[in-house]
FIMAR-381592 format. One record per residue: x, z, y of N, C-alpha, C, O, CB in turn; residue in one letter; residue number from 0. Coordinates in nm, 2 decimals, always signed. Atoms other than C-alpha are relative to their C-alpha. Last residue first. Glycine has a CB too. Example, Ala and Ser with C-alpha at 12.3 -4.5 7.8 and 13.67 -1.06 7.14 Angstrom:
<n_u = -0.09; n_w = +0.00; n_v = -0.11; ca_u = +1.37; ca_w = +0.71; ca_v = -0.11; c_u = -0.08; c_w = +0.08; c_v = +0.11; o_u = -0.03; o_w = +0.09; o_v = +0.22; cb_u = +0.04; cb_w = -0.14; cb_v = +0.05; resn = S; resi = 1>
<n_u = +0.09; n_w = +0.00; n_v = -0.12; ca_u = +1.23; ca_w = +0.78; ca_v = -0.45; c_u = +0.09; c_w = +0.00; c_v = +0.12; o_u = +0.19; o_w = +0.07; o_v = +0.12; cb_u = -0.10; cb_w = +0.12; cb_v = +0.00; resn = A; resi = 0>
//
This chain:
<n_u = -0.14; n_w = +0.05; n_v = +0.10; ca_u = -1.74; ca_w = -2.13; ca_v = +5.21; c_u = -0.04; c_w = -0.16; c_v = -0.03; o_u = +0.03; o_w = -0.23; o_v = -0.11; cb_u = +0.01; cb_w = +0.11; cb_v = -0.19; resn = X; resi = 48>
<n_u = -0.10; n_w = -0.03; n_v = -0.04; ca_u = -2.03; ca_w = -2.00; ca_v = +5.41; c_u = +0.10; c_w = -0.02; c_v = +0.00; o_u = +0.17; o_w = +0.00; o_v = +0.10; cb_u = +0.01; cb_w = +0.05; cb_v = -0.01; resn = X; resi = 47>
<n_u = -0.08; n_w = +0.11; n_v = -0.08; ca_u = -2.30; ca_w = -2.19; ca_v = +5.26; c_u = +0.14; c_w = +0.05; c_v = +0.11; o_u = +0.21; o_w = -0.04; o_v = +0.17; cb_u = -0.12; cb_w = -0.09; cb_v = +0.10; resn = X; resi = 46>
<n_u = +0.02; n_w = -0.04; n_v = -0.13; ca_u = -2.47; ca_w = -1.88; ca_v = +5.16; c_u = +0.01; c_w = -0.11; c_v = +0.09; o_u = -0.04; o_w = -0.11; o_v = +0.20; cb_u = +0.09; cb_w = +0.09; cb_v = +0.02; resn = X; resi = 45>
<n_u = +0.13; n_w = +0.01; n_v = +0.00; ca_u = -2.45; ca_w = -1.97; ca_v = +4.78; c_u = -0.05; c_w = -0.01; c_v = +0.12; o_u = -0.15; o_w = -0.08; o_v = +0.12; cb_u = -0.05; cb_w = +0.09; cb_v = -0.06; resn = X; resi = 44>
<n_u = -0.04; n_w = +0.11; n_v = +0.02; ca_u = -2.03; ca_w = -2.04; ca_v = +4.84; c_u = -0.20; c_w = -0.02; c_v = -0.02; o_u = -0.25; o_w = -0.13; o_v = +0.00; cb_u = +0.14; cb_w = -0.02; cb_v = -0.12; resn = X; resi = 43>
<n_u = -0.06; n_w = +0.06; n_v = -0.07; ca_u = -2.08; ca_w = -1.69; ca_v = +4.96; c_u = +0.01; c_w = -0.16; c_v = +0.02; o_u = +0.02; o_w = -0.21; o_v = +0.14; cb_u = +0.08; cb_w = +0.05; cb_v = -0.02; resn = X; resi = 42>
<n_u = +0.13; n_w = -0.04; n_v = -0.10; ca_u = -2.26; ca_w = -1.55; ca_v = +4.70; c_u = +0.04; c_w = -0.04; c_v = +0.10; o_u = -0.07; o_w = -0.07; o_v = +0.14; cb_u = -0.05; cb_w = +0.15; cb_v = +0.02; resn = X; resi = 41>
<n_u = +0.11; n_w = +0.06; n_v = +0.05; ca_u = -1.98; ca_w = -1.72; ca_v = +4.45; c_u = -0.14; c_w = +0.08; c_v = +0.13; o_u = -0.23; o_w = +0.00; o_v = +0.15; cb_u = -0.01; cb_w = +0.05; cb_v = -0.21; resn = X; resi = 40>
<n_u = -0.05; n_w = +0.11; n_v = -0.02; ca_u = -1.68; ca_w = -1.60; ca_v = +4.64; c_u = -0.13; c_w = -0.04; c_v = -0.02; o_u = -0.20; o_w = -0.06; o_v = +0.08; cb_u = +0.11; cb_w = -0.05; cb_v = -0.07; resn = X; resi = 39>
<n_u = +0.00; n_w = +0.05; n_v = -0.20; ca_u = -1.80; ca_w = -1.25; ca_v = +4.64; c_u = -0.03; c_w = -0.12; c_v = +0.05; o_u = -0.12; o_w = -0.14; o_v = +0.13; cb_u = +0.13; cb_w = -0.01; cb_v = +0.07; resn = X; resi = 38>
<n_u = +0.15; n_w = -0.03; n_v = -0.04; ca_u = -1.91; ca_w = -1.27; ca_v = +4.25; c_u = +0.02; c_w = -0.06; c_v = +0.15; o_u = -0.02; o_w = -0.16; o_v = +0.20; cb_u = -0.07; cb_w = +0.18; cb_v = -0.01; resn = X; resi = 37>
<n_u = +0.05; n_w = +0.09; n_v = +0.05; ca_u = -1.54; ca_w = -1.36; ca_v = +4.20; c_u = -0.14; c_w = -0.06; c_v = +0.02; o_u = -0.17; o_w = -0.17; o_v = +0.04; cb_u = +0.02; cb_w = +0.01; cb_v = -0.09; resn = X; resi = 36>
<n_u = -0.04; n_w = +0.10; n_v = -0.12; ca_u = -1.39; ca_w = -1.13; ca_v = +4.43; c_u = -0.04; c_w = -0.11; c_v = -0.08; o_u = +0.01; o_w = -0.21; o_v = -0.03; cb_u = +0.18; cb_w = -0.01; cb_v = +0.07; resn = X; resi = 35>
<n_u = +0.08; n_w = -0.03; n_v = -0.13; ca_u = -1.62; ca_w = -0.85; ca_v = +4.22; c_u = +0.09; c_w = -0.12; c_v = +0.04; o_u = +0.02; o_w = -0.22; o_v = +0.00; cb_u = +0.00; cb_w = +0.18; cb_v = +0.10; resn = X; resi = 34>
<n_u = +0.14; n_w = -0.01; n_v = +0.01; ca_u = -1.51; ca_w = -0.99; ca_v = +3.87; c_u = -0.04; c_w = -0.01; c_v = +0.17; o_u = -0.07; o_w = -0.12; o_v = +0.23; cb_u = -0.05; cb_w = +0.16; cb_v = -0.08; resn = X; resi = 33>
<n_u = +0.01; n_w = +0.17; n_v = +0.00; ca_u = -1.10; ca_w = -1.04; ca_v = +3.98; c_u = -0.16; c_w = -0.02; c_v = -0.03; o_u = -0.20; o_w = -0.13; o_v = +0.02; cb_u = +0.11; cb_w = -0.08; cb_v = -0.15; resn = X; resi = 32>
<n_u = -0.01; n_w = +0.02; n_v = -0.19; ca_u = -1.12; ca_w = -0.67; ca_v = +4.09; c_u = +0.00; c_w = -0.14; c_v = -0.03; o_u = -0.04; o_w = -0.20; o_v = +0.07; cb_u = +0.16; cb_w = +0.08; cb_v = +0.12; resn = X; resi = 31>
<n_u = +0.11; n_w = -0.02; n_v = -0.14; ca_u = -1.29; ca_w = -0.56; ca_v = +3.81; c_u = +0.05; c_w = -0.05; c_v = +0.11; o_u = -0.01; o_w = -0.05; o_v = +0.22; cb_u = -0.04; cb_w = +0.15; cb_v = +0.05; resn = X; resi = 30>
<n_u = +0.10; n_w = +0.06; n_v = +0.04; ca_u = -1.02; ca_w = -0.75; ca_v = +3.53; c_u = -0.17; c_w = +0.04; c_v = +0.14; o_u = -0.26; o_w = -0.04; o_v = +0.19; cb_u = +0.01; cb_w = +0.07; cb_v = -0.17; resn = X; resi = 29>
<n_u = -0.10; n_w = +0.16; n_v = +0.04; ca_u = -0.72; ca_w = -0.60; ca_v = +3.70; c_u = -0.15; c_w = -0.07; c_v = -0.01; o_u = -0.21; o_w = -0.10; o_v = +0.09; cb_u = +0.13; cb_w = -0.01; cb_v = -0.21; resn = X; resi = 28>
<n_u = +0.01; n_w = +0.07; n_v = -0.16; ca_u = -0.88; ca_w = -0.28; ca_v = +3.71; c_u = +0.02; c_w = -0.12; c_v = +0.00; o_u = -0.04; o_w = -0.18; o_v = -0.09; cb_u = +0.09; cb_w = +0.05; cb_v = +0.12; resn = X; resi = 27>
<n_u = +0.09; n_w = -0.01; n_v = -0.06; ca_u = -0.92; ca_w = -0.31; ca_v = +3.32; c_u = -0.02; c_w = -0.01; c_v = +0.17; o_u = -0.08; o_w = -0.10; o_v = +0.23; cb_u = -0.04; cb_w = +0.10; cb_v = -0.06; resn = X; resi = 26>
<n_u = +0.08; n_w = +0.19; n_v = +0.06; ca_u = -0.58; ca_w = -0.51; ca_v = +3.25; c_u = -0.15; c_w = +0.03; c_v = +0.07; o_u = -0.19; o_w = -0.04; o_v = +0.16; cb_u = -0.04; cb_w = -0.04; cb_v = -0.25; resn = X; resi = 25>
<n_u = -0.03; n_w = +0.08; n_v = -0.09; ca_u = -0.42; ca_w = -0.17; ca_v = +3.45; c_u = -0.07; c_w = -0.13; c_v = -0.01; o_u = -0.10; o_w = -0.20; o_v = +0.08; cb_u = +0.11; cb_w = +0.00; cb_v = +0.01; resn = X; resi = 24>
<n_u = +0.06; n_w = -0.06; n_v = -0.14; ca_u = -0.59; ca_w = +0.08; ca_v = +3.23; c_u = +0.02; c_w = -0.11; c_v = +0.08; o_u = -0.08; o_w = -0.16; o_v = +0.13; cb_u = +0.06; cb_w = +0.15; cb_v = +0.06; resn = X; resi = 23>
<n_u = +0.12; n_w = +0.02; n_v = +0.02; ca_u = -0.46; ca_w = -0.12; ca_v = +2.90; c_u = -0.11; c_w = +0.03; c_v = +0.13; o_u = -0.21; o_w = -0.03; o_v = +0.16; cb_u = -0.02; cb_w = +0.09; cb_v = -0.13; resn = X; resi = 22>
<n_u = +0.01; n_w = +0.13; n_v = +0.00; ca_u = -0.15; ca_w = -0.14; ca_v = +3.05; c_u = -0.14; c_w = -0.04; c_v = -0.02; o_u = -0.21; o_w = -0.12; o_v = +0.04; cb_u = +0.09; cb_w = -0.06; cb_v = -0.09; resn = X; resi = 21>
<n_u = -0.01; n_w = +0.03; n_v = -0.15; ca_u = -0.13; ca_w = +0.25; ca_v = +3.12; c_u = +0.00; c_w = -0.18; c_v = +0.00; o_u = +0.00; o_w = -0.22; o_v = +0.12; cb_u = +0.17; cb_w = +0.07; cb_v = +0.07; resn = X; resi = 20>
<n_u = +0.11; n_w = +0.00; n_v = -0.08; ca_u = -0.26; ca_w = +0.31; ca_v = +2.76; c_u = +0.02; c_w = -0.01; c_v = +0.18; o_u = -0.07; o_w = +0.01; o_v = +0.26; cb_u = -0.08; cb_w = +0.14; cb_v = -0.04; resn = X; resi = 19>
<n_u = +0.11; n_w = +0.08; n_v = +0.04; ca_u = -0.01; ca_w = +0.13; ca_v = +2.61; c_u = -0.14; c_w = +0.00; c_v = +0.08; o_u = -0.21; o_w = -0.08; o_v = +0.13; cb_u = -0.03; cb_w = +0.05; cb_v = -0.13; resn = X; resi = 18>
<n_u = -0.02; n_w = +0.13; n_v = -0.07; ca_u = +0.27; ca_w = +0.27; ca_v = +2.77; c_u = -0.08; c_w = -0.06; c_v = +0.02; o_u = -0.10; o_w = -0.12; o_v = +0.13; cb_u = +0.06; cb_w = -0.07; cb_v = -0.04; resn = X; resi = 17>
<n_u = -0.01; n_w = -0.06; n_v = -0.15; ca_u = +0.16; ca_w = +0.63; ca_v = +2.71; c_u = +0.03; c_w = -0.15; c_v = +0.08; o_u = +0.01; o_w = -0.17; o_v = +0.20; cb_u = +0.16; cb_w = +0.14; cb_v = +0.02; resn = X; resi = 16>
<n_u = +0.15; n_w = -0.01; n_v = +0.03; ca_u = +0.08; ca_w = +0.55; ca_v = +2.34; c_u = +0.01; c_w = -0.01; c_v = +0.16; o_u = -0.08; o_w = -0.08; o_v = +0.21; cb_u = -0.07; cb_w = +0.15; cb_v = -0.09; resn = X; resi = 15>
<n_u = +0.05; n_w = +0.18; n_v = +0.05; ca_u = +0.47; ca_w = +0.35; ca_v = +2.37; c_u = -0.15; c_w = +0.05; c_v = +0.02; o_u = -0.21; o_w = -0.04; o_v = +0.08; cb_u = +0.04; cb_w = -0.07; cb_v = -0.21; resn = X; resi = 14>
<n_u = -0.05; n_w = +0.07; n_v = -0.11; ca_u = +0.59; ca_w = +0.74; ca_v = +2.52; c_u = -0.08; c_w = -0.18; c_v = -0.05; o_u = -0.15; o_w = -0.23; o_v = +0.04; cb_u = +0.21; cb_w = +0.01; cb_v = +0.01; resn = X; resi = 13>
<n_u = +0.10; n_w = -0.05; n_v = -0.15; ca_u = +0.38; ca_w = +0.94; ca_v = +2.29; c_u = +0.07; c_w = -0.11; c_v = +0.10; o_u = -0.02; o_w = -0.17; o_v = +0.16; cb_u = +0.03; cb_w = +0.21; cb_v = +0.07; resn = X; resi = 12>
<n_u = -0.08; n_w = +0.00; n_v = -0.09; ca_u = +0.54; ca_w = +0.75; ca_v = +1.93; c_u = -0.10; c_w = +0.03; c_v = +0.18; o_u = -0.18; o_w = -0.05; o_v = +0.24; cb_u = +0.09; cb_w = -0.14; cb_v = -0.03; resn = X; resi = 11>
<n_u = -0.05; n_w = -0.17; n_v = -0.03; ca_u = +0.30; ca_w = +0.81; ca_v = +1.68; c_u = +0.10; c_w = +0.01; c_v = +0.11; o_u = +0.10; o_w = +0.12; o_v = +0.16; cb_u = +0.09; cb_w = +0.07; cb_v = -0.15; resn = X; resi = 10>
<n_u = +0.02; n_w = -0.09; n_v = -0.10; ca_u = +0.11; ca_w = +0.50; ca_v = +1.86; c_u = +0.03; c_w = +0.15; c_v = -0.08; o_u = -0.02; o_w = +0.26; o_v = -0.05; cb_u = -0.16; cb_w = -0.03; cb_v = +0.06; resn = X; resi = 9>
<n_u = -0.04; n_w = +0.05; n_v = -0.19; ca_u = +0.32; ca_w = +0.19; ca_v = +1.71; c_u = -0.04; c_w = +0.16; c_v = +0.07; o_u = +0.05; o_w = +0.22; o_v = +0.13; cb_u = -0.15; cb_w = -0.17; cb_v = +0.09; resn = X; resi = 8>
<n_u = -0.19; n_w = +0.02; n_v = +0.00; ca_u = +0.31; ca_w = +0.35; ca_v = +1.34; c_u = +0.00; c_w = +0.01; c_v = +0.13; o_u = +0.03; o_w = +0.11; o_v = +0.20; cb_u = +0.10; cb_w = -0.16; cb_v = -0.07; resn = X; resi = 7>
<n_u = -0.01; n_w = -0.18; n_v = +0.02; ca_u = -0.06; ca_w = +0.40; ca_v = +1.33; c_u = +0.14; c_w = +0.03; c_v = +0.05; o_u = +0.17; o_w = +0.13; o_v = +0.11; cb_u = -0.01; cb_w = +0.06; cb_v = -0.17; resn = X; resi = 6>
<n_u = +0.10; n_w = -0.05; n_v = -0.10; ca_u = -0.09; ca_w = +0.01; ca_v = +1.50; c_u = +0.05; c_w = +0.18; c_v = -0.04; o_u = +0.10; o_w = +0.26; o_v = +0.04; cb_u = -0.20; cb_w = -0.06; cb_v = -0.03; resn = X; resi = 5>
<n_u = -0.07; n_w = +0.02; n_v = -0.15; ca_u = +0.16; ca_w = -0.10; ca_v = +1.26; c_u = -0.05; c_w = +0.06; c_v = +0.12; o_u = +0.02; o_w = +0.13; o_v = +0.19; cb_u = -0.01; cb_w = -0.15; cb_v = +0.03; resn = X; resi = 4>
<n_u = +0.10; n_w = +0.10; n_v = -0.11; ca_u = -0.04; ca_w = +0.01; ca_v = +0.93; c_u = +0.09; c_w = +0.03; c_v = +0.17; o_u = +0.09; o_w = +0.14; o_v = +0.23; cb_u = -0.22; cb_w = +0.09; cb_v = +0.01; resn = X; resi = 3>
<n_u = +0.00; n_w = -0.06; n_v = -0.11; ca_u = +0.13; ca_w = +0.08; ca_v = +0.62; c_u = -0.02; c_w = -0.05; c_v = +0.12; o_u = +0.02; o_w = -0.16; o_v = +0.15; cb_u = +0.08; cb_w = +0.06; cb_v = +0.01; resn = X; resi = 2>
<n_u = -0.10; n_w = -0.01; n_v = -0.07; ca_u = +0.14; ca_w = -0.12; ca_v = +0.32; c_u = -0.06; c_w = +0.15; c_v = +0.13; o_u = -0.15; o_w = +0.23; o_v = +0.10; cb_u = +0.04; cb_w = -0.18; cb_v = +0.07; resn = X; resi = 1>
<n_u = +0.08; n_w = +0.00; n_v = -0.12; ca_u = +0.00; ca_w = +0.00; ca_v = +0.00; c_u = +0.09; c_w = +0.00; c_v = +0.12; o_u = +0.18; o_w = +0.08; o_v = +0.14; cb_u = -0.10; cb_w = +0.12; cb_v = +0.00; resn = X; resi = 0>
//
């Protein structure tokens, strides 16, 4: 039975610690490209743009 990469990857606290600061940053990351996307689009509805 092999052993599982992912279990492996996060016994280590500093890599879990990496991980979840990248994972956090993709999510903002991802809202702030949402809302200036919407923006754009209600805007470009508006005739503004």
């Amino acid at each position: 039975m092999t052993k599982d990469p992912i279990k492996e990857y996060l016994k280590d606290p500093d890599k879990r610690a990496k991980l979840f600061l990248l994972i956090t940053g993709g999510m903002i990351l991802s809202t702030v490209l949402i809302v200036i996307g919407t923006l754009i689009f209600i805007l470009m509805l508006l005739g503004i743009i």
